[in-house]
N, C-alpha and C positions, 0 to 999 in steps of 0.2 A: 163953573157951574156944575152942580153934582146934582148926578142922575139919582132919582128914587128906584126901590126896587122894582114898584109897580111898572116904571117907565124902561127897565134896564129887562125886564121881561116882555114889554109889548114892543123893543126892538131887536129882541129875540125872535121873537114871535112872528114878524113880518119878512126876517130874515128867512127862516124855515120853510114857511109856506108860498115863496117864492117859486121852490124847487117843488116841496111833497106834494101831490096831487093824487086822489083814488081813483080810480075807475071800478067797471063793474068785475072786473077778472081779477083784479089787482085793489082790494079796495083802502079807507087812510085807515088805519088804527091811531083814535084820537085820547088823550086822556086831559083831565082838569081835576085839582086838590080844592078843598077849601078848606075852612079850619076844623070838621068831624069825617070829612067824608072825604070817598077818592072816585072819582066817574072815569070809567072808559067807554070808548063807543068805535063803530063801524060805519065810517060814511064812502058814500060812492057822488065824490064831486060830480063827475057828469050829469048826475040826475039831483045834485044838490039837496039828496036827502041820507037820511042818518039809518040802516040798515038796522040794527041793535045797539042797544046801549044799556050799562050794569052799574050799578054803584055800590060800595062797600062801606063799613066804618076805617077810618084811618087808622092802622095797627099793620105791622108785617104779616101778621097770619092772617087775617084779613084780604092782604092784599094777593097774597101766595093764594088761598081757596078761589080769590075771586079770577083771579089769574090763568088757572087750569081752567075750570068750565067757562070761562070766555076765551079760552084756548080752541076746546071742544067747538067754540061757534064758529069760528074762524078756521079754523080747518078743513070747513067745506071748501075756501077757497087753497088755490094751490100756495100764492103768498101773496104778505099784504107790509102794506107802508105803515113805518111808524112816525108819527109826530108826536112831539113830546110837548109840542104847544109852551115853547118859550121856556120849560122849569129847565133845570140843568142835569144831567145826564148822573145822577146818586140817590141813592137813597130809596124813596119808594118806587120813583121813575126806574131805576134802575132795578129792581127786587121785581118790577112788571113784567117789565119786556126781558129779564132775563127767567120769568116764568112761561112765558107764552113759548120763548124757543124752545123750552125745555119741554113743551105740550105739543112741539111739533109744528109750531108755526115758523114758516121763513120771513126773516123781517129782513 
């Protein structure tokens, strides 16, 4: 029986957030694609709500601008978690969070 991609991502998905969890010192860095757009967000699981959140058009420059000033938000804290929420570690996911280091965030 052959898994769909949907399904081979939601036990990704469950796998990850097993372990990642935010707090308020330490909070997640979450992101989510769909087929125009890219959303990341700042959630502090303890209090089970979503701190900031930013979305962009789907394009590398895009995601690099949106990247640094949600750099800047997250820098108040000293470092924070990233979840990458089940997509696989290239590509935009990776063009992200290799922005946010570069903006001084520790993931």
């Amino acid at each position: 029986m052959k898994n769909t991609k949907v399904e081979k991502r939601a036990r990704r998905k469950l796998h990850i957030r097993k372990n990642v969890n935010g707090t308020a010192t330490k909070p997640r860095i979450f992101v989510f694609k769909s087929n125009k757009y890219f959303y990341a967000g700042i959630a502090d699981d303890e209090k089970n709500m979503v701190i900031k959140s930013v979305m962009c058009k789907k394009n590398a420059k895009g995601i690099k601008d949106m990247a640094t000033t949600f750099g800047k938000e997250v820098a108040k804290f000293d470092s924070a978690v990233f979840d990458r929420s089940g997509y696989r570690y290239h590509g935009l996911i990776q063009i992200f969070a290799d922005e946010l280091r570069a903006s001084g965030v520790k993931i």
